[in-house]
N, C-alpha and C positions, 0 to 999 in steps of 0.2 A: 272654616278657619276660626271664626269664635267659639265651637263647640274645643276646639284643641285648645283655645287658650284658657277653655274654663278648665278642662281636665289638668292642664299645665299647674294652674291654680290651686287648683286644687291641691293635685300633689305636697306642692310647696308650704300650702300650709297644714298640711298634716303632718308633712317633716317637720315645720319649723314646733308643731304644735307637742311633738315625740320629744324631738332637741331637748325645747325649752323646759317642760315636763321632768326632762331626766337631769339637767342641769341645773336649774333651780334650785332643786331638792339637795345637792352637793354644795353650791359655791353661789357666787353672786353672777356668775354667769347668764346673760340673757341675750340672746342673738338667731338671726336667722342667718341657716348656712346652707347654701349648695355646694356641697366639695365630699370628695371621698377622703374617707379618716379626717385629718386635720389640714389637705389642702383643699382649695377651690375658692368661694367666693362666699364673705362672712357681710353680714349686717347688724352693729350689735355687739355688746362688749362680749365678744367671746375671748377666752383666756388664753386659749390656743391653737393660732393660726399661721396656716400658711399657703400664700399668695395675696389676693386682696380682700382688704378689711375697710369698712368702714363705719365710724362707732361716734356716738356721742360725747361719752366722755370714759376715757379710760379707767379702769378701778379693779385691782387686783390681777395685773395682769402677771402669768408666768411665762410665754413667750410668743411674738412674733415675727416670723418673717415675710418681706416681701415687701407688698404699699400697705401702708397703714395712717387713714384720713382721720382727724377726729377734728369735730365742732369748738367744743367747753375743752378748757381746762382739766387737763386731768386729777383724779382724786389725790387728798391732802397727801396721802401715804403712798410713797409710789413703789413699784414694784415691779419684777420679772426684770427681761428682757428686750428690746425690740431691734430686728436688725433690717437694712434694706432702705427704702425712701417713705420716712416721717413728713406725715404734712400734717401741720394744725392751723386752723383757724386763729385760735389762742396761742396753742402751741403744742408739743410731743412731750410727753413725760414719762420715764421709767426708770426701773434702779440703775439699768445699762442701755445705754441708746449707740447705735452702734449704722455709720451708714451715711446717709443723709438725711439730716433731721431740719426741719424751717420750721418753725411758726411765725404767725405774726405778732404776736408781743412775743414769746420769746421761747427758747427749748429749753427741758429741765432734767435732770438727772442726777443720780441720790448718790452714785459710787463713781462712774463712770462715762465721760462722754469720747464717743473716738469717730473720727470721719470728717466729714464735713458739716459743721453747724452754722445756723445762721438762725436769728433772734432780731426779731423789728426793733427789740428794746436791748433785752439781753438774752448771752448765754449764761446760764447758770448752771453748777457742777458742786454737789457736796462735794465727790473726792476729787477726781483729776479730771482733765480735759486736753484730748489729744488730737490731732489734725489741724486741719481750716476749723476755725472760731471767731467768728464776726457777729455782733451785739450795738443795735441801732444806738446804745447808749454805753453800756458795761460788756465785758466778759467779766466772770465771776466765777472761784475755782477753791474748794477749802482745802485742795491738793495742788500738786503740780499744773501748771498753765503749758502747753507745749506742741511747739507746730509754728503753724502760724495764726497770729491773735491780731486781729483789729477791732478796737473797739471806739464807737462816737467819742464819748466820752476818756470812758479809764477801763484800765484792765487791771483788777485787784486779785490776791490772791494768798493766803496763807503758806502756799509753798513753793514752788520754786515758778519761775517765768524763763521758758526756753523757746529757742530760737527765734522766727519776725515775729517781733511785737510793736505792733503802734497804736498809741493811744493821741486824739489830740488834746485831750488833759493832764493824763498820768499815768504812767504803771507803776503800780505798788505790792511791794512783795514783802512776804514776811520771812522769804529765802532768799534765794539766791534768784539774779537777774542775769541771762544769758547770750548770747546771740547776736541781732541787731536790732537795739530798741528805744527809740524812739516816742517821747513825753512833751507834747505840746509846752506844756507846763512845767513837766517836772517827771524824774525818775528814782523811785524812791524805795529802799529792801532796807531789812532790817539784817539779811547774810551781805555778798558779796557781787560784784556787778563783773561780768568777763563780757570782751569782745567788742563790739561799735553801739556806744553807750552815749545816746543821745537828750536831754533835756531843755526845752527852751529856756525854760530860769535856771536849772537848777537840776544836776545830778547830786543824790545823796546815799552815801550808802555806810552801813554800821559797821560792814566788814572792810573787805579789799576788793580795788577797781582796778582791772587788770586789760590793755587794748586802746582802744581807742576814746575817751570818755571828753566829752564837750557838756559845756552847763553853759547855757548862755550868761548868765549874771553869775553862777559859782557853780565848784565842783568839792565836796566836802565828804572825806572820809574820814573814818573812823580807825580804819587801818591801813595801809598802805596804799601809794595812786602809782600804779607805774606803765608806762605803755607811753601814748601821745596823751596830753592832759592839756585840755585846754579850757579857761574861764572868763569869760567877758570881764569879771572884776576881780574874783579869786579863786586862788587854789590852796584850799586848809587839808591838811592830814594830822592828826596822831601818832601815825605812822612816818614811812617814809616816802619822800616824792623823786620818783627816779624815770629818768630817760630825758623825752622831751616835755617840758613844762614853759607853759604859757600862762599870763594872767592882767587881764589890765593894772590892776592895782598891786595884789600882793599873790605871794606864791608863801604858805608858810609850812614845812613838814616840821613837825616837832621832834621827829629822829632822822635826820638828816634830809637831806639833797643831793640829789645826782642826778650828771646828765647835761643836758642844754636846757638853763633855765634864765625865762625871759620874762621879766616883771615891771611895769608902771613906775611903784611907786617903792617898792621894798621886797626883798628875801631875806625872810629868816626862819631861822632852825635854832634848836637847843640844842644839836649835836652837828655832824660836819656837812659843808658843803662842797661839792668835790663836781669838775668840768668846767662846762663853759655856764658865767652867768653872768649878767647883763642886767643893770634895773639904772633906772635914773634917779632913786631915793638911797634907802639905806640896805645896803648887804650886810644883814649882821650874821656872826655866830658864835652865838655867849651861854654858859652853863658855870655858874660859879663853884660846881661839885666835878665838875671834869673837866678834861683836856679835849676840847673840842677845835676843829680847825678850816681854814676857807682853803681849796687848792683845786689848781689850776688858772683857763686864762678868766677872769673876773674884769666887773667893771660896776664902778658905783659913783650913780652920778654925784651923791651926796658925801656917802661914807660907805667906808670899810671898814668893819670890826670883827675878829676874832679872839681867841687866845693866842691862836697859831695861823700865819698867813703863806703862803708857799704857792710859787708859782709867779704868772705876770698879773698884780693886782695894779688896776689904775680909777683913780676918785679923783672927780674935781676938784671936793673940801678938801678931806681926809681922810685917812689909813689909820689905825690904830691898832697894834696887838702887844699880844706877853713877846712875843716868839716871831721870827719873820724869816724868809728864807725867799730867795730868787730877786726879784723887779717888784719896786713899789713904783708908781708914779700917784703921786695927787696934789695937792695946794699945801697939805701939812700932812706929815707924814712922822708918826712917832708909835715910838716900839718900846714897851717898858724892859723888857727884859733883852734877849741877843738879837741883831740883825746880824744874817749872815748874805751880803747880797749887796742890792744897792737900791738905792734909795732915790727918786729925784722930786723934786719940788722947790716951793717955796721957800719953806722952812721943816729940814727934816732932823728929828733928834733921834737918838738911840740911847739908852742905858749900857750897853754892849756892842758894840759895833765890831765886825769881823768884816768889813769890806767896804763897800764907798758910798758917798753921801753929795749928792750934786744941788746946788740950790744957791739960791739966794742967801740963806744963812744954812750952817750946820752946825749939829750938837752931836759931841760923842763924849759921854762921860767917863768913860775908860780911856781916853784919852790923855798924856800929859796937863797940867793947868791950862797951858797957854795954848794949848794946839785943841784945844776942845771944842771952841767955837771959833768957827772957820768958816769967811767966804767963800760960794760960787764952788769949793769942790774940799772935801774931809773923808780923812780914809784912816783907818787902823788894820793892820794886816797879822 
């Protein structure tokens, strides 16, 4: 038995002693292998394997498949390919990692990650990153982010963020943000957010939020918020805010509103606001360069302003526009220009009246002299 294992010994290091000899002399190749051609069982950065390997530190690899173990970190400049189950120590490194890749601080890849990755710290990806991607701290991607992404921390990324993404700090994209994603903190692209768009504090995005988008303390876009929109304190756009809109304090789209909008303290817009809305402060909508207007059923617990009001508008204070059409009711209620409709309150005036005025006092100055102000009910037909 021991004479066989010296002979066995033997062999092996005559191979490896051939191997090494003729690889050396070509590349940085240095490994002991038992396998026929390029499969069987490697020790030692060989370049190109397949089945199991197991190596120090990786450096200039052009491909392998199968299990591939390595100790260190592999070299600055990473290369090849590797496909099958990566295990590192430190972690797997190549231009393309392809499979299932772990290490324990983290997996790394220059163009390409696809399959299943997982990183004690993080995954990192110069170009894209695709599968399962979980990062004790980061996922990290200078391309697309895409699959599913959990990262301790954040999941940052220069290009787009698809499908589950949870971060419990942040996801930060310099594209577009997709899916269902979910920011302890905050969700944060410099493109556009679609789908169930989740941020503790705070969704933001440069573009358009399209779906479902919640910010715990706000939701602020750059371009339009449409879908369900919901903000612990506000809802800002640039754009337009359409559908369902929620916001403790303020809901503000700077080109218009639409939809069911439900606000704390105030709604306003520079151009129209059109549905159902609802605030206990001020519903404005004023642009002194255009004909802008409120319609439908409204309610302001403070005030109502437009140019143009149409529909059922009801204010505790007061109503005010150029232009009015349908049901006013509020405390004071005054329309510079035509009502056509009626009016009830307090004290309701028109400059133009085309229909009725119920209240305590009424003003209609189209009116005859004496019939202009008028208790309890005033009307010009």
């Amino acid at each position: 038995m021991y004479r066989y294992f010296r002979v066995l010994l033997l062999l092996l290091v005559s191979s490896y002693s051939y191997l090494l000899a003729q690889t050396e002399s070509e590349s940085s190749e240095s490994a002991f292998n038992v396998r026929v051609g390029y499969t069987g069982l490697s020790f030692g950065n060989s370049l190109r394997h397949n089945g199991l390997r197991f190596n120090w530190s990786d450096r200039d690899v052009e491909e392998i498949n199968g299990f591939n173990f390595t100790l260190w970190k592999p070299a600055e400049h990473l290369s090849g390919t590797i496909n099958g189950l990566s295990f590192g120590i430190v972690g797997p490194g190549a231009e393309y990692l392809n499979g299932v890749s772990i290490g324990g601080l983290a997996v790394l890849a220059k163009e390409r990650l696809s399959g299943v990755s997982i990183g004690g710290l993080a995954v990192v990806s110069q170009g894209s990153a695709v599968g399962l991607n979980f990062g004790g701290l980061a996922v990290v991607g200078k391309s697309d982010i895409s699959g599913i992404n959990v990262a301790g921390l954040a999941c940052v990324t220069e290009g787009d963020i698809r499908g589950l993404s949870f971060a419990s700090a942040a996801l930060v994209g310099k594209g577009d943000i997709s899916g269902l994603s979910f920011g302890g903190l905050a969700c944060v692209t410099q493109g556009s957010m679609s789908g169930l768009n989740i941020g503790g504090l705070a969704c933001v995005s440069n573009g358009a939020m399209n779906g479902l988008n919640f910010g715990g303390l706000a939701l602020v876009g750059k371009d339009r918020l449409s879908g369900i929109n919901f903000g612990g304190l506000a809802l800002v756009s640039e754009g337009t805010v359409r559908y369902i809109n929620i916001a403790g304090l303020a809901v503000v789209g700077k080109d218009g509103i639409s939809g069911v909008t439900v606000a704390g303290l105030g709604i306003v817009s520079k151009r129209d606001i059109v549905g159902l809305n609802v605030t206990l402060g001020d519903l404005r909508s004023d642009n002194p360069e255009d004909d802008v207007s409120i319609r439908g059923l409204n309610f302001g617990g403070y005030r109502i302003r437009a140019k143009e009001i149409s529909g059922l508008n009801v204010s505790v204070v007061m109503t005010q526009a150029d232009q009015a059409k349908g049901v006013m009711i509020g405390g004071y209620n005054r329309v510079y220009g035509t009502q056509k409709g009626i009016s009830i309150g307090l004290f309701n005036h028109a400059t133009q009246l085309l229909g009725f005025q119920i209240g305590i006092l009424n003003y209609a100055e189209n009116n005859p002299k004496f019939f202009r102000l008028l208790p309890f009910l005033n009307f010009h037909l």
